[in-house]
PyMOL Python script that loads the backbone (N, CA, C, O; Angstrom):
from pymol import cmd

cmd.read_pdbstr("""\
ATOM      1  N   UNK A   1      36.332 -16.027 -29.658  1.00  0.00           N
ATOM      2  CA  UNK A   1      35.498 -15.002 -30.285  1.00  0.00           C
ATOM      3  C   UNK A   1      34.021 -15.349 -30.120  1.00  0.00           C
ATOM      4  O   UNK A   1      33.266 -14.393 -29.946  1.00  0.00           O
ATOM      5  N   UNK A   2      33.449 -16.686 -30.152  1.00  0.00           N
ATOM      6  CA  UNK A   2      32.565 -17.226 -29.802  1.00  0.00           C
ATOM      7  C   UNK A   2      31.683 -16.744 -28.811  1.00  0.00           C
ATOM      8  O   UNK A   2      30.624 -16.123 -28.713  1.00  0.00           O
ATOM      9  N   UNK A   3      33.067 -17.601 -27.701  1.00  0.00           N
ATOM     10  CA  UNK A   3      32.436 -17.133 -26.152  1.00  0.00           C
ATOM     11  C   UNK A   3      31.789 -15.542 -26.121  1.00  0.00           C
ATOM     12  O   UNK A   3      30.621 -15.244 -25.872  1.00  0.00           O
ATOM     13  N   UNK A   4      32.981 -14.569 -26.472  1.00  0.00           N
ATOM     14  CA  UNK A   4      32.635 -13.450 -26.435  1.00  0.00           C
ATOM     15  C   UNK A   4      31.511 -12.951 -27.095  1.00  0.00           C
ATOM     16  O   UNK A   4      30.772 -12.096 -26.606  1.00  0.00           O
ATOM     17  N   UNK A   5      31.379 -13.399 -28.061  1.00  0.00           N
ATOM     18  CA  UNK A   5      29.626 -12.802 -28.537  1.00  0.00           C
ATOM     19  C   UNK A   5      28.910 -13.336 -28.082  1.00  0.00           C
ATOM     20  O   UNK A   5      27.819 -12.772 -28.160  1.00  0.00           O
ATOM     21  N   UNK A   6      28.884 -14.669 -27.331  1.00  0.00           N
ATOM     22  CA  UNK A   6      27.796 -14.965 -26.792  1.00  0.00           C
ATOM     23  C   UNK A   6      27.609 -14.711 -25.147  1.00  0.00           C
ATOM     24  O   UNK A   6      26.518 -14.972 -24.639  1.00  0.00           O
ATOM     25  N   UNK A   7      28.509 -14.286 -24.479  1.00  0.00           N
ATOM     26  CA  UNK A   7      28.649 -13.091 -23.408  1.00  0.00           C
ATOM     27  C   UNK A   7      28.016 -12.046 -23.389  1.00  0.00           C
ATOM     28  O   UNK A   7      27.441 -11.582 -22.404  1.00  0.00           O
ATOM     29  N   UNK A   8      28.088 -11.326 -25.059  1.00  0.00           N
ATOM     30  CA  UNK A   8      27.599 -10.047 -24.995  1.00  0.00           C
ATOM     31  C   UNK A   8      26.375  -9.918 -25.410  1.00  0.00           C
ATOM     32  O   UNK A   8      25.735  -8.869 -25.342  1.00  0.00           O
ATOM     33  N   UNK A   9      25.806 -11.406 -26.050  1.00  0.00           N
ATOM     34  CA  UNK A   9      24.263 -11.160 -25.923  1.00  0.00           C
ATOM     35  C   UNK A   9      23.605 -11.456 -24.842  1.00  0.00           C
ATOM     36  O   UNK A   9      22.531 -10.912 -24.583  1.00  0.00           O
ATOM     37  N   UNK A  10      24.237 -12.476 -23.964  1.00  0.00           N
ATOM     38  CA  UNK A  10      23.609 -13.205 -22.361  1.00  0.00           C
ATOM     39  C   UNK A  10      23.787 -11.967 -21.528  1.00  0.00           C
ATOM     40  O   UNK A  10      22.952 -11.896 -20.625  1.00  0.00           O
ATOM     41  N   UNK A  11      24.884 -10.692 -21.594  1.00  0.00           N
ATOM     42  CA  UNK A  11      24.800  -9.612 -20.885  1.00  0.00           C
ATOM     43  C   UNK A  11      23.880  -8.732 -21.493  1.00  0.00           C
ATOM     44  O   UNK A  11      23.726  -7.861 -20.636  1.00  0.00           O
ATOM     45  N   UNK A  12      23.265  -8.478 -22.345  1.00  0.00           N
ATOM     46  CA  UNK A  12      22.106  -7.765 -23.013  1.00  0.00           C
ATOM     47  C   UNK A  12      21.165  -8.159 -22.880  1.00  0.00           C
ATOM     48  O   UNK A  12      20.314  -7.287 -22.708  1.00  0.00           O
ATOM     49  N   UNK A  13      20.746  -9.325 -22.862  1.00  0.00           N
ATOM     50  CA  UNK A  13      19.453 -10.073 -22.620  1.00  0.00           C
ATOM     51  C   UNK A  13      19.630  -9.511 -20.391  1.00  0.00           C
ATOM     52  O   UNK A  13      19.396  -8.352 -20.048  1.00  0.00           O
ATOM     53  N   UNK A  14      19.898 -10.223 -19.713  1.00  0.00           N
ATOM     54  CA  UNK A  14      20.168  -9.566 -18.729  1.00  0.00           C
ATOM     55  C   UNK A  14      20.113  -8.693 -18.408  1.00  0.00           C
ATOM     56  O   UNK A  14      19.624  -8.745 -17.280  1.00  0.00           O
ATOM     57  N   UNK A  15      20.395  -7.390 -18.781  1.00  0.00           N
ATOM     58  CA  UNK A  15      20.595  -6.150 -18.234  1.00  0.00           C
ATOM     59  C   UNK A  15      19.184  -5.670 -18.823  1.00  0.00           C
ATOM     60  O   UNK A  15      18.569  -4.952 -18.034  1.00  0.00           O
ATOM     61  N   UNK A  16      18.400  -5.971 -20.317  1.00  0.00           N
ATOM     62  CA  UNK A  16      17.482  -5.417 -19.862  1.00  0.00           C
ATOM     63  C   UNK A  16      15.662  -6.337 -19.245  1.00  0.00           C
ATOM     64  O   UNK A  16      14.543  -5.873 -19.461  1.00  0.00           O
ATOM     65  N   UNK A  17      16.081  -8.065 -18.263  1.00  0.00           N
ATOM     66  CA  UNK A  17      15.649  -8.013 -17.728  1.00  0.00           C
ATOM     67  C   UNK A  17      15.531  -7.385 -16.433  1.00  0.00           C
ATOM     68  O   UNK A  17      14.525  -7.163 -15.758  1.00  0.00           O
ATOM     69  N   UNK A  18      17.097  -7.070 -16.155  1.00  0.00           N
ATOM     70  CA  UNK A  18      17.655  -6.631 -14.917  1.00  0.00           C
ATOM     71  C   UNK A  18      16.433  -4.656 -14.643  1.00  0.00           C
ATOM     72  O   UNK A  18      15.966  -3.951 -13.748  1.00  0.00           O
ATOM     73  N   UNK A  19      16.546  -4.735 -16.249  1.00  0.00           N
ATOM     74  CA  UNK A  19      15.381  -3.264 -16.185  1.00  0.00           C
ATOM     75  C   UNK A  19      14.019  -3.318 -16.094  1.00  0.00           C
ATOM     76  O   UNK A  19      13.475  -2.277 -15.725  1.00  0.00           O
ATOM     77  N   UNK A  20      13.296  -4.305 -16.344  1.00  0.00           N
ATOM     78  CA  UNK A  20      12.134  -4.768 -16.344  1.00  0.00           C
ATOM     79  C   UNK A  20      11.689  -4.829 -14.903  1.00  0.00           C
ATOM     80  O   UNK A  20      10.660  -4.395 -14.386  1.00  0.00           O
ATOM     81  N   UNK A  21      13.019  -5.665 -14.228  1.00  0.00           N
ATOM     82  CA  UNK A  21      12.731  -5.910 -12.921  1.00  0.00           C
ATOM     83  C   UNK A  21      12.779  -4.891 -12.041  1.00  0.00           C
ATOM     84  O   UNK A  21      11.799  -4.626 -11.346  1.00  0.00           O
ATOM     85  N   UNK A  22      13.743  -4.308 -11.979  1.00  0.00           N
ATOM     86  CA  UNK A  22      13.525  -2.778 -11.612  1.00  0.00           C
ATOM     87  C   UNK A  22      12.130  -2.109 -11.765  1.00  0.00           C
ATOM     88  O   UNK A  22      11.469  -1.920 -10.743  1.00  0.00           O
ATOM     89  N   UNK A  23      11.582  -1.696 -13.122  1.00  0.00           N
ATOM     90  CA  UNK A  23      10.091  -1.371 -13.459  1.00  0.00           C
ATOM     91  C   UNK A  23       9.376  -1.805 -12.621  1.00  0.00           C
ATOM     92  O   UNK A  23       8.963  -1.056 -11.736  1.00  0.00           O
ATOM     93  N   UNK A  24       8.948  -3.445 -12.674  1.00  0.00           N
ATOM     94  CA  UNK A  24       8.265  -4.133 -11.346  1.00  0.00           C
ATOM     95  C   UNK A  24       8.407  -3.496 -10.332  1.00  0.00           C
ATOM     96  O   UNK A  24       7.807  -2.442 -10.124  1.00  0.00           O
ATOM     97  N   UNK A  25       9.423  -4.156  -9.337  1.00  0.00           N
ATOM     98  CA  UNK A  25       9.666  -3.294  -7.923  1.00  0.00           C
ATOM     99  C   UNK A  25       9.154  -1.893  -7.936  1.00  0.00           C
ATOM    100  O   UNK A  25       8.384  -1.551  -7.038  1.00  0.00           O
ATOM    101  N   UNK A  26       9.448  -1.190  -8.712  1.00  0.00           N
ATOM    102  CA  UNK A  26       8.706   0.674  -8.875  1.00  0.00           C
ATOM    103  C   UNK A  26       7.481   0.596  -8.874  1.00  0.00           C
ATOM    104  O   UNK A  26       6.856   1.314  -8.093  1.00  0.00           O
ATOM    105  N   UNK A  27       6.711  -0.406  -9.852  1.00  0.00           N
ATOM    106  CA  UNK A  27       5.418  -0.196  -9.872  1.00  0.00           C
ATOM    107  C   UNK A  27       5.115  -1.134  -8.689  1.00  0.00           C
ATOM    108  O   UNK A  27       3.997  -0.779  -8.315  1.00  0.00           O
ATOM    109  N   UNK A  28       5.426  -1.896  -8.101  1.00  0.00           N
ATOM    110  CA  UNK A  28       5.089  -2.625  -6.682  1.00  0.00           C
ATOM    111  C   UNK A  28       5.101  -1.401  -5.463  1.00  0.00           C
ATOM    112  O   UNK A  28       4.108  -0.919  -4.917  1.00  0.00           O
ATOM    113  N   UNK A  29       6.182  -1.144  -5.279  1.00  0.00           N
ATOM    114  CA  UNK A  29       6.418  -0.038  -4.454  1.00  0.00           C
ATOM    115  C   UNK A  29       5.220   0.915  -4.213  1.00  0.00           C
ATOM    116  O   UNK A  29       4.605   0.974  -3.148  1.00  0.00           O
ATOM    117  N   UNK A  30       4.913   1.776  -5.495  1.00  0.00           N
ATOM    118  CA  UNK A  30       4.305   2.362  -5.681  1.00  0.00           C
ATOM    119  C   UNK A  30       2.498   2.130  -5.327  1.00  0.00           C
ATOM    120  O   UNK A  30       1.800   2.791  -4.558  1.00  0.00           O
ATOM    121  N   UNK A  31       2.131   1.026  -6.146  1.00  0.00           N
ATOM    122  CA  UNK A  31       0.667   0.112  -5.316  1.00  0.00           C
ATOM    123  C   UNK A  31       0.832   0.380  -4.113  1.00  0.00           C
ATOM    124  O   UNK A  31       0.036   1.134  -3.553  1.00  0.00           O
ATOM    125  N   UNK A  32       2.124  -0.290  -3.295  1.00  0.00           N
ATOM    126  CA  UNK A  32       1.884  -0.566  -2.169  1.00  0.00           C
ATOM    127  C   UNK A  32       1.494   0.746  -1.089  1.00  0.00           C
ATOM    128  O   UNK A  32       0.772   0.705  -0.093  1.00  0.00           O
ATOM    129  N   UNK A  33       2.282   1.970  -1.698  1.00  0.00           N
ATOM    130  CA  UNK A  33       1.857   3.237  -0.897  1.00  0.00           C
ATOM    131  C   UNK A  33       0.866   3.584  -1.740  1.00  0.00           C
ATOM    132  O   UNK A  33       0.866   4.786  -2.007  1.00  0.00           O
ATOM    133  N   UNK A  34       0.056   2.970  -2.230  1.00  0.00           N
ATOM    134  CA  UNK A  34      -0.776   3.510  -2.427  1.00  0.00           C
ATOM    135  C   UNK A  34      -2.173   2.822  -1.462  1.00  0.00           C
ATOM    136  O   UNK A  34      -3.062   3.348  -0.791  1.00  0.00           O
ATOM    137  N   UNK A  35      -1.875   1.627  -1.749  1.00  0.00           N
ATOM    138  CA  UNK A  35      -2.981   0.440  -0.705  1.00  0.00           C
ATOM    139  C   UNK A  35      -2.615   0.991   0.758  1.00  0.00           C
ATOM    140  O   UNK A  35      -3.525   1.174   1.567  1.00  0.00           O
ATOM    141  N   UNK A  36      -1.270   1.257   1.095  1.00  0.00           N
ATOM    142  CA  UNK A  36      -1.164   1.784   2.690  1.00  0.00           C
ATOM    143  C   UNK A  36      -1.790   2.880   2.683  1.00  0.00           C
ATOM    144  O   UNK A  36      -2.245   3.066   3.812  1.00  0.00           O
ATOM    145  N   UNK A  37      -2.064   3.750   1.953  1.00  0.00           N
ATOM    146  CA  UNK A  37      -2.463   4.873   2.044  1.00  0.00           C
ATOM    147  C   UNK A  37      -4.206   4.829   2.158  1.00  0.00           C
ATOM    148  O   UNK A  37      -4.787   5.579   2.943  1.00  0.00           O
ATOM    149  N   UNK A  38      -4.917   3.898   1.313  1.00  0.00           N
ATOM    150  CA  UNK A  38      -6.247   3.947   1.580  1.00  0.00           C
ATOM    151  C   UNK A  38      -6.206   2.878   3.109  1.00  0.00           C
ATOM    152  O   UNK A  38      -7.175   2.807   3.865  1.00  0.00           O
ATOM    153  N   UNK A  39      -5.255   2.324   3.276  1.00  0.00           N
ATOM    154  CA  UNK A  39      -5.261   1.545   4.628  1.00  0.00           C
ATOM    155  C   UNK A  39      -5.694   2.126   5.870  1.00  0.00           C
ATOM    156  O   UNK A  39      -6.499   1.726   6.711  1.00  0.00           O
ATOM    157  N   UNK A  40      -4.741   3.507   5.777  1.00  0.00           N
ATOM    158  CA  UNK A  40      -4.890   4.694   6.728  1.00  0.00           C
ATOM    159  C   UNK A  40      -5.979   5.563   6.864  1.00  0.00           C
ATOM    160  O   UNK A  40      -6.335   6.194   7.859  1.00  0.00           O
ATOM    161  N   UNK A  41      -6.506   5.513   5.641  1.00  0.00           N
ATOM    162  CA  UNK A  41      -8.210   6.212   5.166  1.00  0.00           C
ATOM    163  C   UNK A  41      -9.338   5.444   6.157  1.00  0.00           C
ATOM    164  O   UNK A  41     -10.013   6.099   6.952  1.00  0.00           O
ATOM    165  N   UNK A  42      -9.450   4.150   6.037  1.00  0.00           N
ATOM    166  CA  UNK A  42     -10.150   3.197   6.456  1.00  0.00           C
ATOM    167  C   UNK A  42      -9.983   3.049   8.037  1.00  0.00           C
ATOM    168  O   UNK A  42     -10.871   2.962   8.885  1.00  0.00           O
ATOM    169  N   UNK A  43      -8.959   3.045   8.154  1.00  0.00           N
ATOM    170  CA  UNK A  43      -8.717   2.975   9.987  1.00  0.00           C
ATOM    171  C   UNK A  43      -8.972   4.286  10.202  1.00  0.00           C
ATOM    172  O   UNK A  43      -9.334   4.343  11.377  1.00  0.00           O
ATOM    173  N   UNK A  44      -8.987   5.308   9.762  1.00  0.00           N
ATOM    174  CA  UNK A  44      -9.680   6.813  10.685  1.00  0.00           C
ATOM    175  C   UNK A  44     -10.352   6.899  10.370  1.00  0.00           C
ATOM    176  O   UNK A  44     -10.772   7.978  10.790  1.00  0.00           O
ATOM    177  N   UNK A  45     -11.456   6.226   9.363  1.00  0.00           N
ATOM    178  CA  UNK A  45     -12.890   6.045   9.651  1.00  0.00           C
ATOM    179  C   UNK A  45     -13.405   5.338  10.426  1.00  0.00           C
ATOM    180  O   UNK A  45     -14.310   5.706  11.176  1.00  0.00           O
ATOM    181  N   UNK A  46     -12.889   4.105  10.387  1.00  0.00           N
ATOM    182  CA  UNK A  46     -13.345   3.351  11.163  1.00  0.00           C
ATOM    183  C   UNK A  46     -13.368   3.779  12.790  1.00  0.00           C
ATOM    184  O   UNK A  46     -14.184   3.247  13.542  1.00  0.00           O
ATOM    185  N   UNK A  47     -12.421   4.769  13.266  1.00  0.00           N
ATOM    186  CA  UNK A  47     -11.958   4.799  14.285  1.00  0.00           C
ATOM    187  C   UNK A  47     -13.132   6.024  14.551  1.00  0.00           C
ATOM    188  O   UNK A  47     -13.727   6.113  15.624  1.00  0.00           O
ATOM    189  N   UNK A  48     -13.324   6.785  13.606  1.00  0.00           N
ATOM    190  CA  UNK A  48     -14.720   7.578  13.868  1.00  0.00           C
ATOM    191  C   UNK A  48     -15.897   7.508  13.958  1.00  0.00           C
ATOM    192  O   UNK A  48     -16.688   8.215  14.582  1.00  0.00           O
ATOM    193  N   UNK A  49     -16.106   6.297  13.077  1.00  0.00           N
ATOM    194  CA  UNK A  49     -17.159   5.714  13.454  1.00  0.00           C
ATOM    195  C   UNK A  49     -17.369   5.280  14.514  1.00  0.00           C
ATOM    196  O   UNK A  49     -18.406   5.729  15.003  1.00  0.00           O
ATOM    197  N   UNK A  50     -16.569   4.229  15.430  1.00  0.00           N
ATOM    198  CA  UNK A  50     -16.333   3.540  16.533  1.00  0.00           C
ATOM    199  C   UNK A  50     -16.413   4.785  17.971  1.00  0.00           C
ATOM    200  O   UNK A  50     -16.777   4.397  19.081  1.00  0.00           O
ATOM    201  N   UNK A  51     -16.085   6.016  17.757  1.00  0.00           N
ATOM    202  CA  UNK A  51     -16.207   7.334  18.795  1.00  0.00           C
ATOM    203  C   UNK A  51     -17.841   7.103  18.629  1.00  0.00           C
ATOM    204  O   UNK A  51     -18.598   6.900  19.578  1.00  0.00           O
ATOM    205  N   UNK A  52     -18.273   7.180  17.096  1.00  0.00           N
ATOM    206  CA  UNK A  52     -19.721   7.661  16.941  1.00  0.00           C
ATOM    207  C   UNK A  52     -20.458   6.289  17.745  1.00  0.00           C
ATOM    208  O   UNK A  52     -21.172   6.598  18.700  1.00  0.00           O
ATOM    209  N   UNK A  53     -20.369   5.189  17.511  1.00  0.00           N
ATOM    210  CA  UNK A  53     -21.069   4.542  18.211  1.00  0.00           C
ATOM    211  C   UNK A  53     -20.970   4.340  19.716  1.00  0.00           C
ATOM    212  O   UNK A  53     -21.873   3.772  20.331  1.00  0.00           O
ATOM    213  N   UNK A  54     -19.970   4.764  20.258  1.00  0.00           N
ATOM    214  CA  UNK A  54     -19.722   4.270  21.955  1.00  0.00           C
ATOM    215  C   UNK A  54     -20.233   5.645  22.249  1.00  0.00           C
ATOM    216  O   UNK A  54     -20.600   5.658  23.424  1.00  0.00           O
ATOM    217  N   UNK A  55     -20.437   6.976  21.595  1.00  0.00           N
ATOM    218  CA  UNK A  55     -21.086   7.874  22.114  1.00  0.00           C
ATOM    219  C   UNK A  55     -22.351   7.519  21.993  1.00  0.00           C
ATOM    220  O   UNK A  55     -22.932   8.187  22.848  1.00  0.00           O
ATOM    221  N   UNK A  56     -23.075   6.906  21.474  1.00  0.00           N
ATOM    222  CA  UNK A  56     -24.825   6.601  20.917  1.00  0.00           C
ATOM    223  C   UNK A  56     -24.689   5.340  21.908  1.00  0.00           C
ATOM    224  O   UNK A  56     -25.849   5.239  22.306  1.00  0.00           O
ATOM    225  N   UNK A  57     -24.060   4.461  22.454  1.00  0.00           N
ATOM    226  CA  UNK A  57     -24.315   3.559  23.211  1.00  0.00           C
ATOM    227  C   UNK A  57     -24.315   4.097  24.243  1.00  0.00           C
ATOM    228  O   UNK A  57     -25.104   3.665  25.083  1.00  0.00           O
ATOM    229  N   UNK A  58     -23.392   5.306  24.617  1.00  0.00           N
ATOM    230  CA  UNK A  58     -23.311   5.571  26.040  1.00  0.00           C
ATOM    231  C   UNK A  58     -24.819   6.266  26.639  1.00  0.00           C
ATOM    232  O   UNK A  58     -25.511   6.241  27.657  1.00  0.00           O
ATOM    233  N   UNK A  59     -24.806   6.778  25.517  1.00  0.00           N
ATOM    234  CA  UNK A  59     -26.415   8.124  25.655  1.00  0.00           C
ATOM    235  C   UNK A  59     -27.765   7.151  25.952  1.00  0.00           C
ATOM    236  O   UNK A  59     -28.540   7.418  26.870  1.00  0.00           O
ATOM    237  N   UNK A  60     -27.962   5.894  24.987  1.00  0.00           N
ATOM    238  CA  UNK A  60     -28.760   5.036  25.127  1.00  0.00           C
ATOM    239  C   UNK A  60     -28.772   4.114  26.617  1.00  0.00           C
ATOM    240  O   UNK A  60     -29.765   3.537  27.060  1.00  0.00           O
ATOM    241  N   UNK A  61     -27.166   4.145  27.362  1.00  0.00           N
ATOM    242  CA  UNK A  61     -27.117   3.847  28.635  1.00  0.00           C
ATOM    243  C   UNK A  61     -27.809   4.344  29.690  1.00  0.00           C
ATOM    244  O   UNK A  61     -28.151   3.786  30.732  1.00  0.00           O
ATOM    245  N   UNK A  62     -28.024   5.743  29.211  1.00  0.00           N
ATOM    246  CA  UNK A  62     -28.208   6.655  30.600  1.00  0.00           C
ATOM    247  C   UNK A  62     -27.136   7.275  30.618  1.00  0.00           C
ATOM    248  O   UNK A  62     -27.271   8.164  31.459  1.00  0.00           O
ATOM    249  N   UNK A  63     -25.859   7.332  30.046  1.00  0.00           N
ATOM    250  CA  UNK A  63     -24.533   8.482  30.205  1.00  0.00           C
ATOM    251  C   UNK A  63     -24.986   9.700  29.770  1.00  0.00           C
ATOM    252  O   UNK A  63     -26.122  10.165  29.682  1.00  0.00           O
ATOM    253  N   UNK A  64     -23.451  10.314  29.408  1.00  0.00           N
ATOM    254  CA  UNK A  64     -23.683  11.471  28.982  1.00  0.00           C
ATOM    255  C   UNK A  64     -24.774  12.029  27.764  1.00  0.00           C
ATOM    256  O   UNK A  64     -25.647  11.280  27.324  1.00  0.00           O
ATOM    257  N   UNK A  65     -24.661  12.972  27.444  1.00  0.00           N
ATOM    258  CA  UNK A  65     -25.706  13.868  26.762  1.00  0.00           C
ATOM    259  C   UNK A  65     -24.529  13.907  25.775  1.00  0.00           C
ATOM    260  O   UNK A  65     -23.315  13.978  25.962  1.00  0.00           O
ATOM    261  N   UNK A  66     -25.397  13.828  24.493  1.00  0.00           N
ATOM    262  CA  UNK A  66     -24.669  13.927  23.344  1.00  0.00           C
ATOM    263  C   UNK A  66     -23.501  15.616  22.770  1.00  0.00           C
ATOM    264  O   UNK A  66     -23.812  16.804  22.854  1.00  0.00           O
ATOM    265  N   UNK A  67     -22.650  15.202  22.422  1.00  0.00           N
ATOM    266  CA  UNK A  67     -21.665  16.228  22.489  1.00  0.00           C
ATOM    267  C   UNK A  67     -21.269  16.390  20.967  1.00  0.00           C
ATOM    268  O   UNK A  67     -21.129  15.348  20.327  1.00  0.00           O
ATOM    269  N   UNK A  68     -21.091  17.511  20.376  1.00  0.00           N
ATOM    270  CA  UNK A  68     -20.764  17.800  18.641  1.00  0.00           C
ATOM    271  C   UNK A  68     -19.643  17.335  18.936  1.00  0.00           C
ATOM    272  O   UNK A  68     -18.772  17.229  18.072  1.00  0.00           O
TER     273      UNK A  68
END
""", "prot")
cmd.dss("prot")
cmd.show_as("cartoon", "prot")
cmd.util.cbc("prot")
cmd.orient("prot")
Protein backbone atom coordinates (compact mmCIF):
# COMPACT_ATOMS: atom_id res chain seq x y z
CA UNK A 1 0.00 0.00 0.00
CA UNK A 2 3.05 2.01 0.64
CA UNK A 3 4.73 1.45 -2.55
CA UNK A 4 1.54 2.38 -4.17
CA UNK A 5 1.08 5.80 -2.76
CA UNK A 6 4.29 6.55 -3.21
CA UNK A 7 4.06 5.63 -7.05
CA UNK A 8 1.20 7.80 -7.25
CA UNK A 9 2.83 10.79 -5.97
CA UNK A 10 6.39 10.11 -8.02
CA UNK A 11 3.75 9.75 -11.08
CA UNK A 12 2.19 13.22 -10.25
CA UNK A 13 5.17 14.96 -9.48
CA UNK A 14 6.34 13.68 -13.07
CA UNK A 15 3.64 14.17 -15.22
CA UNK A 16 3.37 17.62 -14.26
CA UNK A 17 7.12 18.17 -14.83
CA UNK A 18 6.61 16.14 -17.90
CA UNK A 19 4.08 19.49 -18.57
CA UNK A 20 6.35 22.13 -17.75
CA UNK A 21 8.68 20.57 -20.10
CA UNK A 22 6.47 20.47 -22.80
CA UNK A 23 5.66 24.46 -22.00
CA UNK A 24 9.52 24.96 -22.47
CA UNK A 25 9.96 23.22 -25.81
CA UNK A 26 6.63 25.45 -27.02
CA UNK A 27 8.01 28.48 -25.80
CA UNK A 28 11.59 27.46 -27.32
CA UNK A 29 10.07 26.53 -30.52
CA UNK A 30 8.28 29.44 -30.73
CA UNK A 31 11.55 32.13 -29.99
CA UNK A 32 13.15 30.18 -32.33
CA UNK A 33 10.67 31.05 -35.35
CA UNK A 34 10.65 33.90 -34.24
CA UNK A 35 14.71 34.74 -34.21
CA UNK A 36 14.58 32.76 -37.78
CA UNK A 37 12.22 35.00 -38.82
CA UNK A 38 14.07 38.37 -38.04
CA UNK A 39 17.11 36.16 -39.42
CA UNK A 40 15.41 36.31 -42.82
CA UNK A 41 14.60 40.16 -42.32
CA UNK A 42 18.32 40.86 -41.95
CA UNK A 43 19.66 38.76 -44.84
CA UNK A 44 17.21 40.64 -47.42
CA UNK A 45 18.46 43.62 -46.21
CA UNK A 46 21.52 42.98 -46.16
CA UNK A 47 21.32 41.49 -49.55
CA UNK A 48 19.83 44.96 -50.66
CA UNK A 49 22.00 46.79 -49.42
CA UNK A 50 24.92 44.78 -50.95
CA UNK A 51 22.86 45.32 -54.82
CA UNK A 52 22.94 49.07 -53.47
CA UNK A 53 26.54 49.18 -53.01
CA UNK A 54 28.05 47.11 -56.07
CA UNK A 55 25.67 49.40 -58.06
CA UNK A 56 27.44 52.77 -56.47
CA UNK A 57 30.81 50.97 -56.90
CA UNK A 58 30.15 50.05 -60.33
CA UNK A 59 28.98 53.77 -61.37
CA UNK A 60 32.06 55.18 -59.40
CA UNK A 61 34.09 52.61 -61.78
CA UNK A 62 33.11 54.06 -64.92
CA UNK A 63 30.17 51.22 -65.42
CA UNK A 64 26.87 51.53 -65.87
CA UNK A 65 24.59 54.55 -65.22
CA UNK A 66 22.58 54.26 -62.28
CA UNK A 67 19.26 52.28 -62.64
CA UNK A 68 15.87 52.64 -60.10
Amino acid sequence: MIARVSLAKENAHLSIRLQQLYEQVNRLQSERDTALGLQDNVLQELQKQSRKLDLILSVLKGGNQLKP
